[in-house]
C-alpha positions as CSV (number, residue, x, y, z in Angstrom):
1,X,-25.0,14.3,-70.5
2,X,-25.8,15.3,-67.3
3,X,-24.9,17.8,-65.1
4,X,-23.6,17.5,-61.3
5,X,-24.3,20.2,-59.3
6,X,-22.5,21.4,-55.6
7,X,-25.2,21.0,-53.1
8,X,-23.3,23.9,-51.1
9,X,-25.8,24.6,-49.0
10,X,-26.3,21.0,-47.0
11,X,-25.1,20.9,-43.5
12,X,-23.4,18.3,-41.4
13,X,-26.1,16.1,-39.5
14,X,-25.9,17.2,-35.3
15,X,-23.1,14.7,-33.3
16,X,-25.3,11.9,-32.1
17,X,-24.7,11.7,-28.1
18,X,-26.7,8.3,-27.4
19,X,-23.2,6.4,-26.5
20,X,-22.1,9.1,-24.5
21,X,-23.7,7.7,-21.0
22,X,-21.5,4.2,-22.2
23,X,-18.5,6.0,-22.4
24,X,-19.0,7.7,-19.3
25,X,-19.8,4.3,-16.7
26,X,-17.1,2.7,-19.0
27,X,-14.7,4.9,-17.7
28,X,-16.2,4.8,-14.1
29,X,-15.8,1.7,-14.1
30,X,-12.4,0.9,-15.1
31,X,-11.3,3.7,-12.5
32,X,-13.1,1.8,-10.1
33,X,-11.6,-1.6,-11.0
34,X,-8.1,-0.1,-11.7
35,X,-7.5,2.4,-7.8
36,X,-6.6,1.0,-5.3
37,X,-7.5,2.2,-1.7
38,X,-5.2,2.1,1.2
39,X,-6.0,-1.6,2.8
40,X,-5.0,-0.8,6.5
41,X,-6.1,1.5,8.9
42,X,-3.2,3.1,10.6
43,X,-3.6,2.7,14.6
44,X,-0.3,4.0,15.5
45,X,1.5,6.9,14.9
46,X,4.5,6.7,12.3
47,X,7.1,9.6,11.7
48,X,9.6,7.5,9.6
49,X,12.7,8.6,9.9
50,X,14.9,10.1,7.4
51,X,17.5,8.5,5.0
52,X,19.8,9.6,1.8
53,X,20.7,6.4,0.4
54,X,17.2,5.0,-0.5
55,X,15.9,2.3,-3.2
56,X,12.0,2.2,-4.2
57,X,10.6,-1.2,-4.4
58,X,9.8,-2.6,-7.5
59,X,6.8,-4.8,-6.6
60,X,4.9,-3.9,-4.0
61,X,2.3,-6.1,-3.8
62,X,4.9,-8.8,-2.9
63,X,5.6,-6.7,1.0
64,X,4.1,-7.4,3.9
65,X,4.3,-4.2,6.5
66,X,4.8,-4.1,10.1
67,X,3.6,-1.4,12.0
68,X,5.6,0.0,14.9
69,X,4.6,3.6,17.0
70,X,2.8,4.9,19.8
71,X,-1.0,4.6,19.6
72,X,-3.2,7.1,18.1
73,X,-4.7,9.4,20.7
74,X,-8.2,7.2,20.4
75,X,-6.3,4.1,21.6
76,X,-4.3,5.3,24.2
77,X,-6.7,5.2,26.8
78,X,-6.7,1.3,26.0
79,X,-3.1,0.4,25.1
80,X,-1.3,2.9,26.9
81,X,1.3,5.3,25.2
82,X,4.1,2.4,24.6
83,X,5.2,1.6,21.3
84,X,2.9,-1.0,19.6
85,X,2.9,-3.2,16.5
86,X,0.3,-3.2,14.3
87,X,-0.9,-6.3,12.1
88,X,-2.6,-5.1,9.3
89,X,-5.8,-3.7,11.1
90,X,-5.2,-5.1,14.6
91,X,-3.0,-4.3,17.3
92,X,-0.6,-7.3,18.3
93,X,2.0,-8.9,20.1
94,X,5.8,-9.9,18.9
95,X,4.5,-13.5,19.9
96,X,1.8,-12.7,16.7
97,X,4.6,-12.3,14.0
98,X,5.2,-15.6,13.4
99,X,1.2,-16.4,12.7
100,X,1.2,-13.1,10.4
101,X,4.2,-14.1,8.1
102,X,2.9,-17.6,7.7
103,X,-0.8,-16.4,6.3
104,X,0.5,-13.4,4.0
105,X,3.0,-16.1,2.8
106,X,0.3,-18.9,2.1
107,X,-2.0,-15.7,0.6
108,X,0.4,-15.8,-2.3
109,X,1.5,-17.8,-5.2
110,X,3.9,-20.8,-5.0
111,X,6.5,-19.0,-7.2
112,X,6.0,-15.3,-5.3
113,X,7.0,-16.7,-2.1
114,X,10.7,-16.7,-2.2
115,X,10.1,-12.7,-3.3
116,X,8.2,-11.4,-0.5
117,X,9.5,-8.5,0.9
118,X,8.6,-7.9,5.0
119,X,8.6,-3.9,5.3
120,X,8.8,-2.4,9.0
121,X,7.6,0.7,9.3
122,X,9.1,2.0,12.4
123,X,8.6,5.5,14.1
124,X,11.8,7.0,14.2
125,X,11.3,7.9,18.0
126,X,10.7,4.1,18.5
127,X,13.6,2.3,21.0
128,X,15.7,-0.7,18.5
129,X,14.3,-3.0,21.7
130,X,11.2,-3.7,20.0
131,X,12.6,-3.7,16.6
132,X,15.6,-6.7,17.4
133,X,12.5,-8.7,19.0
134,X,10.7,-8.4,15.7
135,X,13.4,-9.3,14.0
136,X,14.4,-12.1,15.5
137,X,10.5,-13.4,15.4
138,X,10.9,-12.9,11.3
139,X,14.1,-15.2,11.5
140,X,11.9,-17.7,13.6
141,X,9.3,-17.4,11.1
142,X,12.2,-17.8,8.0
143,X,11.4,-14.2,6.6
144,X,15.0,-13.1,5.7
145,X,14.3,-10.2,2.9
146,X,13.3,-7.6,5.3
147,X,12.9,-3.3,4.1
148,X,13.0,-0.7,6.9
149,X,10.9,1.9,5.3
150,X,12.5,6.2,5.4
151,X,11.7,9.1,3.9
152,X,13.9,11.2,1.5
153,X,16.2,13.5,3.5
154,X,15.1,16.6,2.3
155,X,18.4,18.4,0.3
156,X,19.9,21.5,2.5
């Protein structure tokens, strides 16, 4: 018969790290596939104005936004202090709504379309002047489903 004997004194082999650098640009990666950076440049100023009653949109990359404020110290010199809308990166006029709701529509699926959402993000110092002549440019242009963007009311 033979005998089995402990081998008590063997000790673990050292962690291999060769797959470590993999996991590491594995996860760079994703994190770089996965965040998303803000797309526009803000050229005007927005202080949104304040709201109780508010709903968070479920899908956001279904909205389209509308900038409205005074220009940013940089551009006044250019554009004067008026309140301006702002396209995505590039200052524009109401006349330039209708152009800007057609191409974000036709950038998105056929069955999307009926969902998007046209956001206005208004300064709250902005007169409703400019706002009606938006709005009426988005009924022109058959965008219905508009959001007028607000931030909490903070509780007293």
């Amino acid at each position: 018969m033979s005998k089995f004997r402990k081998k008590g004194g063997k000790e673990l082999p050292p962690i291999s790290t060769a797959s470590l650098p993999d996991i590491v640009f594995m996860l760079l990666f994703f994190f770089m596939v996965s965040t998303t950076m803000r797309e526009v440049t803000y050229k005007v100023q927005i202080h949104l104005p304040e709201a109780t009653e508010l709903s968070k949109l479920e899908k956001k990359s279904l909205v389209s936004y509308i900038y409205v404020g005074e220009p940013l110290l940089q551009y006044q010199k250019t554009f004067g202090v008026a309140p301006r809308i702002q396209l995505n990166d590039e200052f524009a006029t109401v006349n330039d709504i209708q152009d800007y709701v057609t191409s974000e529509r036709e950038a998105r699926a056929e069955d999307e379309r009926p969902m998007m959402i046209t956001s206005l993000k208004v300064d709250e110092n902005t007169k409703m002047g400019i706002v009606n002549d938006i709005k009426q440019e988005l009924r022109k242009a058959a965008a219905l489903h508009i959001n007028y963007s607000s931030r909490r009311r903070a509780e007293r």
